[in-house]
Each structure stands twice: as structure tokens, then as C-alpha cells.
Gaussian input, Z-matrix of N, CA and C with variables (Angstrom, degrees):
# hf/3-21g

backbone

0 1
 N
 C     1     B1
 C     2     B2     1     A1
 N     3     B3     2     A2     1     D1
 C     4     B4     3     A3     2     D2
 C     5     B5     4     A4     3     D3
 N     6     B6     5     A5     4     D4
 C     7     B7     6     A6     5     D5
 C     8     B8     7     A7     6     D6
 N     9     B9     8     A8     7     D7
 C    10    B10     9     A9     8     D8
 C    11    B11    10    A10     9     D9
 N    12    B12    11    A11    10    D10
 C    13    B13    12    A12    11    D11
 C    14    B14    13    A13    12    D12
 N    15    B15    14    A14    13    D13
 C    16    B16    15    A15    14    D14
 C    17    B17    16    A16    15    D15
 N    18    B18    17    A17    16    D16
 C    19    B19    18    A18    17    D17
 C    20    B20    19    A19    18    D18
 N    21    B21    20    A20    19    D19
 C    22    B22    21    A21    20    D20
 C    23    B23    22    A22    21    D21
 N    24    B24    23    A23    22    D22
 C    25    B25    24    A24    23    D23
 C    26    B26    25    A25    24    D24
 N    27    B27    26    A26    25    D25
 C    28    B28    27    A27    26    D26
 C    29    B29    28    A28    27    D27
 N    30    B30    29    A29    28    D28
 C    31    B31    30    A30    29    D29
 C    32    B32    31    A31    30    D30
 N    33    B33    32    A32    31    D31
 C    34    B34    33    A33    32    D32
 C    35    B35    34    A34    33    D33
 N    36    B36    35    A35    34    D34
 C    37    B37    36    A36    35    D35
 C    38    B38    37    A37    36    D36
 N    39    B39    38    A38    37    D37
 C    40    B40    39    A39    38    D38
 C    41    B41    40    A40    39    D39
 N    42    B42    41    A41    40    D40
 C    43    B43    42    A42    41    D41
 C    44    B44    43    A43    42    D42
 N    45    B45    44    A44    43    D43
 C    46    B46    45    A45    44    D44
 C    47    B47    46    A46    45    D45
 N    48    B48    47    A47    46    D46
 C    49    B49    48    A48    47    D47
 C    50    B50    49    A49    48    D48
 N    51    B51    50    A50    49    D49
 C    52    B52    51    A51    50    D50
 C    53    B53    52    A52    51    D51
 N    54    B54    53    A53    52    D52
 C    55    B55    54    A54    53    D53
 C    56    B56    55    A55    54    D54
 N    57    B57    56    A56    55    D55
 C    58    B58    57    A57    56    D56
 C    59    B59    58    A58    57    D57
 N    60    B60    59    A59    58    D58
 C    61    B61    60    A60    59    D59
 C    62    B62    61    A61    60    D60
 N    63    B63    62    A62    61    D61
 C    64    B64    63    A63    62    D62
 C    65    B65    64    A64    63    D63
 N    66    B66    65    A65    64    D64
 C    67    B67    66    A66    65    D65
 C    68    B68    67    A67    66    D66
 N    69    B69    68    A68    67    D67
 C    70    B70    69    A69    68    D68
 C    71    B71    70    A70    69    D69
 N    72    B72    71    A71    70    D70
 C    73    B73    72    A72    71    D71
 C    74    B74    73    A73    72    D72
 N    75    B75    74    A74    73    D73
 C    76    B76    75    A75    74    D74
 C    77    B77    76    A76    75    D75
 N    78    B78    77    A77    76    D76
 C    79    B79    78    A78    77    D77
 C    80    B80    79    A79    78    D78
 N    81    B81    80    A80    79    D79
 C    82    B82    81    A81    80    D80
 C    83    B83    82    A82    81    D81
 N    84    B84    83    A83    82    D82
 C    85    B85    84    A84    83    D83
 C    86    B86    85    A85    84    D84
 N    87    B87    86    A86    85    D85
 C    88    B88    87    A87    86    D86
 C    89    B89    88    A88    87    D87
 N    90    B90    89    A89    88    D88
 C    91    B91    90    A90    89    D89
 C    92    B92    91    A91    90    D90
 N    93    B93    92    A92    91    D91
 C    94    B94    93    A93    92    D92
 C    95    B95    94    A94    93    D93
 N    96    B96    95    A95    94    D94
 C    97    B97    96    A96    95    D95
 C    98    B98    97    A97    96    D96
 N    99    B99    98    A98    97    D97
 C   100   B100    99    A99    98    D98
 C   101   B101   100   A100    99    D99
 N   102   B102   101   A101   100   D100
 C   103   B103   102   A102   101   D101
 C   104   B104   103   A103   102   D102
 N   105   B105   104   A104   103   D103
 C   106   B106   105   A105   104   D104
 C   107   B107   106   A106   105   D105
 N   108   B108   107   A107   106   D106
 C   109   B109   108   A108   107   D107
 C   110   B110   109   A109   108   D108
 N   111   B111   110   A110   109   D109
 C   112   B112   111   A111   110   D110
 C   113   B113   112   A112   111   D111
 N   114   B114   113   A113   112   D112
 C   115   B115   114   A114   113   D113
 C   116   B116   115   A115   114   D114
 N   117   B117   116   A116   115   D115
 C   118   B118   117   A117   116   D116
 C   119   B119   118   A118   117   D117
 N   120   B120   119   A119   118   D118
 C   121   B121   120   A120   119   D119
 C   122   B122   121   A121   120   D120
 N   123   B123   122   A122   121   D121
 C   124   B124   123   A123   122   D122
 C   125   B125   124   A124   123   D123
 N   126   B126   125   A125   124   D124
 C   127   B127   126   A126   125   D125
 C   128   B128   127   A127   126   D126
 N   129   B129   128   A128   127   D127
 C   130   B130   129   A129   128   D128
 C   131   B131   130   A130   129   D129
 N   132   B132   131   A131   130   D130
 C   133   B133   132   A132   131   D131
 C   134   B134   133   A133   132   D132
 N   135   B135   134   A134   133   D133
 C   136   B136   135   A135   134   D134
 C   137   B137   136   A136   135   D135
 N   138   B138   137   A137   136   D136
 C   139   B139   138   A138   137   D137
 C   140   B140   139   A139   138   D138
 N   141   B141   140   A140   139   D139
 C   142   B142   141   A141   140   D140
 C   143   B143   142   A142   141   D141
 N   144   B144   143   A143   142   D142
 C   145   B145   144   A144   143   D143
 C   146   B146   145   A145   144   D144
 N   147   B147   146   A146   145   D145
 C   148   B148   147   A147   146   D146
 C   149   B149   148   A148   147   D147
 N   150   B150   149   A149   148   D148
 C   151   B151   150   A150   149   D149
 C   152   B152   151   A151   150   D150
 N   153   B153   152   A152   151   D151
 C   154   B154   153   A153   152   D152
 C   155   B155   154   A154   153   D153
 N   156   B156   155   A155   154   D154
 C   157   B157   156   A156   155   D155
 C   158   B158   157   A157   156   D156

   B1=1.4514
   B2=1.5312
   B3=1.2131
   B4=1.4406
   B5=1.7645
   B6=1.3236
   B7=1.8759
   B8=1.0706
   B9=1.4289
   B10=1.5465
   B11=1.5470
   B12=1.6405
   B13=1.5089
   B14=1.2553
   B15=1.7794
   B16=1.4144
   B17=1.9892
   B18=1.5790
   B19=1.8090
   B20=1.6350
   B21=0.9805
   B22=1.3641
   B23=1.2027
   B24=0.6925
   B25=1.6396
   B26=1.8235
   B27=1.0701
   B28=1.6727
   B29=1.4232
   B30=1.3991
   B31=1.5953
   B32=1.2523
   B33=1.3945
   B34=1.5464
   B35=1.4160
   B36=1.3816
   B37=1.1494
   B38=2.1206
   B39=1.1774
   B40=1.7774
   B41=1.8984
   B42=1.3994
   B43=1.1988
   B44=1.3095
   B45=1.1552
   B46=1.6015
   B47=1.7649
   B48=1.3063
   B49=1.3223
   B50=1.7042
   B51=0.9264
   B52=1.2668
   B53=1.0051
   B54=1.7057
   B55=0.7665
   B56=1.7167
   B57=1.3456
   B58=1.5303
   B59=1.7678
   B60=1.5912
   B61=1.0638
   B62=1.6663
   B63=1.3857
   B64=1.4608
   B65=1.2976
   B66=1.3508
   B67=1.9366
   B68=1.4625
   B69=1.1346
   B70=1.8085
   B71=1.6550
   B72=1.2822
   B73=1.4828
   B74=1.4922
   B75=1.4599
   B76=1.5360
   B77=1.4413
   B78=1.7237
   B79=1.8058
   B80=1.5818
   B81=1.3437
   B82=1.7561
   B83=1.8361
   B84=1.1539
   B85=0.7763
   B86=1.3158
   B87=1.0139
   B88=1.7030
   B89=1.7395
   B90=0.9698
   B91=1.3047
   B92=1.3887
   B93=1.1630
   B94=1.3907
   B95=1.9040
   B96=1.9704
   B97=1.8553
   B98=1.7206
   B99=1.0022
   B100=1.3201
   B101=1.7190
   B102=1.1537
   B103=1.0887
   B104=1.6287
   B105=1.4141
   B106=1.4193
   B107=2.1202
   B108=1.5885
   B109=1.7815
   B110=1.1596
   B111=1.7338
   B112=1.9332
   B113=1.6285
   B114=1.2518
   B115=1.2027
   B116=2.0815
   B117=1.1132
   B118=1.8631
   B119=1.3493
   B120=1.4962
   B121=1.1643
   B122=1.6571
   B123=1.4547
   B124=2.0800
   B125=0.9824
   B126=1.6673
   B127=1.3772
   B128=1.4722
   B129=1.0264
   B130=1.9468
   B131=1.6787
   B132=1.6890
   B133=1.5822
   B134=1.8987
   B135=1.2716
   B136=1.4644
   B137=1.5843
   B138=1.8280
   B139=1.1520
   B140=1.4496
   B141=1.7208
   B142=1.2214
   B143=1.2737
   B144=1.5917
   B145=0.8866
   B146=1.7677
   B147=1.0608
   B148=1.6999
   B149=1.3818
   B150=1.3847
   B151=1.8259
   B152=1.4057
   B153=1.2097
   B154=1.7375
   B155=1.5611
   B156=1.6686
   B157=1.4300
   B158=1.1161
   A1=107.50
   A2=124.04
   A3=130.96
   A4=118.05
   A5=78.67
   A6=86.24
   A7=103.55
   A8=130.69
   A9=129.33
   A10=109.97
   A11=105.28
   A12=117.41
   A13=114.78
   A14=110.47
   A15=107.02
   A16=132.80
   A17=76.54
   A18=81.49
   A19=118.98
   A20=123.34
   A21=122.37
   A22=115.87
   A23=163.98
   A24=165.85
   A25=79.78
   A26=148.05
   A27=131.28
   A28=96.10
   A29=149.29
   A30=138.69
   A31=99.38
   A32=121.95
   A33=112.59
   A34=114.61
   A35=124.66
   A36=141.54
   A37=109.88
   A38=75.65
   A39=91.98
   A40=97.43
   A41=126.14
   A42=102.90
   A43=116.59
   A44=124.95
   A45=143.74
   A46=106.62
   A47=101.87
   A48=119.27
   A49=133.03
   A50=106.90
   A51=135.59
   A52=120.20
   A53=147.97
   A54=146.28
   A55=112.26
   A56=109.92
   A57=123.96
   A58=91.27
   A59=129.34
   A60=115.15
   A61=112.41
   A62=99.99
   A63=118.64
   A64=119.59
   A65=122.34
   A66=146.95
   A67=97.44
   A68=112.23
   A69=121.30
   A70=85.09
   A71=147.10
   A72=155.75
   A73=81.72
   A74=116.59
   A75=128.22
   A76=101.80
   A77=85.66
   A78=110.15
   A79=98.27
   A80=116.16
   A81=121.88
   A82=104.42
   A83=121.75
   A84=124.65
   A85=110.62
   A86=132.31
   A87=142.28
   A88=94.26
   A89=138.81
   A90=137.70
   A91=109.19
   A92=103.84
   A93=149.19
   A94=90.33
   A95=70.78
   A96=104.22
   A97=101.19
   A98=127.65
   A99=124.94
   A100=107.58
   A101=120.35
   A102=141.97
   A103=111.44
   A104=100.76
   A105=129.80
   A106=98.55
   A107=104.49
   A108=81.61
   A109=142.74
   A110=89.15
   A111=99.89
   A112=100.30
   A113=143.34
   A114=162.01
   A115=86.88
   A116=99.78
   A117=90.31
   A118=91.00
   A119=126.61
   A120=100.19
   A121=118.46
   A122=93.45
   A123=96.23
   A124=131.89
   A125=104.43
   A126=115.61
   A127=128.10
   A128=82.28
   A129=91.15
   A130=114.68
   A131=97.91
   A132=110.20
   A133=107.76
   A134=115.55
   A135=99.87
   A136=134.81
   A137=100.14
   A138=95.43
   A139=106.10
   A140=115.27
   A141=110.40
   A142=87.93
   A143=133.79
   A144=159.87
   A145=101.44
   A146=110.42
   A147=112.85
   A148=107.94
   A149=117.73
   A150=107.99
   A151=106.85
   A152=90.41
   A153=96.38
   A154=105.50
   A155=130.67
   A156=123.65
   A157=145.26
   D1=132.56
   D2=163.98
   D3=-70.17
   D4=165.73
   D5=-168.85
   D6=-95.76
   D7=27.14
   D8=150.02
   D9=-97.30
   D10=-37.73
   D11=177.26
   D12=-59.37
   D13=-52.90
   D14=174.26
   D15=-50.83
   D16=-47.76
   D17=169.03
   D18=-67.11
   D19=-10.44
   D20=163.31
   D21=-86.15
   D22=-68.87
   D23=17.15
   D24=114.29
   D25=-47.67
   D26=-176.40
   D27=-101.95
   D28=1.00
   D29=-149.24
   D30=-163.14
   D31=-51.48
   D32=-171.42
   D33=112.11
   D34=138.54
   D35=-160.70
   D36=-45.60
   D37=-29.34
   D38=-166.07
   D39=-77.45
   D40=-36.00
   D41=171.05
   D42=-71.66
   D43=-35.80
   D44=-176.84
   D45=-39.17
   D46=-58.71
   D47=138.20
   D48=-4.69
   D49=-93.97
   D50=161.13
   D51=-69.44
   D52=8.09
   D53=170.65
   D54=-116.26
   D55=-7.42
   D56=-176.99
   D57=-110.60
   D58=-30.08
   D59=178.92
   D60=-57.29
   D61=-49.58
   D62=176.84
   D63=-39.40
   D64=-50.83
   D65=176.76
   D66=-54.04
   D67=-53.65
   D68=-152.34
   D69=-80.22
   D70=-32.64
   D71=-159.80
   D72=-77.29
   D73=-70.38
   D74=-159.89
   D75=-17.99
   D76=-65.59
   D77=-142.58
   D78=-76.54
   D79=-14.05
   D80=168.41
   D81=-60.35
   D82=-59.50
   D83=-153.12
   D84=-94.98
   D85=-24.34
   D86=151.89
   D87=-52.38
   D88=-35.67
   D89=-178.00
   D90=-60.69
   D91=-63.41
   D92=-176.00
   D93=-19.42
   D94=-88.29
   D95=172.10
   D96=-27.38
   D97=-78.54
   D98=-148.82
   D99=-87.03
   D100=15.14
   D101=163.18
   D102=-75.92
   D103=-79.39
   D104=168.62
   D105=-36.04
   D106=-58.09
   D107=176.94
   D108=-62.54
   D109=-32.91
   D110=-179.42
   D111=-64.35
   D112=-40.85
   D113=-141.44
   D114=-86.25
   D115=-44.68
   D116=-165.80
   D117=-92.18
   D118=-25.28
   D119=-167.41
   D120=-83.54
   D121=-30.15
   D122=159.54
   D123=-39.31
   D124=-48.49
   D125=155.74
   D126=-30.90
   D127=-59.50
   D128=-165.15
   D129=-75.36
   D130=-30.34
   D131=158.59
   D132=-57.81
   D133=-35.35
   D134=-150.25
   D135=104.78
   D136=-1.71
   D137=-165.31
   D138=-132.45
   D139=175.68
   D140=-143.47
   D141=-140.72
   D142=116.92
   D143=-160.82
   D144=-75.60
   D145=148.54
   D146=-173.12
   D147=-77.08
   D148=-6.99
   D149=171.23
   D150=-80.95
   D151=-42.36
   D152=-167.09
   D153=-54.09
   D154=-41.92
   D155=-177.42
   D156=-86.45

């Protein structure tokens, strides 16, 4: 059984739910985060990332 199956199957479709909304939030914001460093740390290098030009 998978660990989406299992959590349904003990909780119900609706945490399953909400519990993958939560994951997909994570990995936004861990993005986010390491977005935000490369971004200050160019900065602080001086340098300018190839999207930005």
C-alpha cells in the first residue's frame, strides 16, 4: 500500500487532500527560500544572473 493509500484508508480522502496540499506548499517555499539566496548572494558578489539581462 502507498503512503497516499495508507493515509486515506486510516483518515479519509479529505486529509489525503490536505496533506499533499501541505507538501506542494513545502516545496514552493523551499524554492522560494533558495531563490531569495542565490538572488542576495549575486548581489553581494556583484553579479547578474543571465535571466535578469
Amino acid at each position: 500500500m502507498g503512503f497516499y493509500q495508507d493515509i486515506q484508508h486510516r483518515f479519509g480522502i479529505y486529509n489525503v487532500r490536505v496533506l499533499k496540499q501541505w507538501a506542494k506548499l513545502n516545496i514552493r517555499v523551499a524554492s522560494l527560500k533558495n531563490r531569495r539566496i542565490f538572488l542576495l548572494t549575486c548581489r553581494k558578489e556583484r553579479l547578474i544572473p543571465n535571466h535578469i539581462k
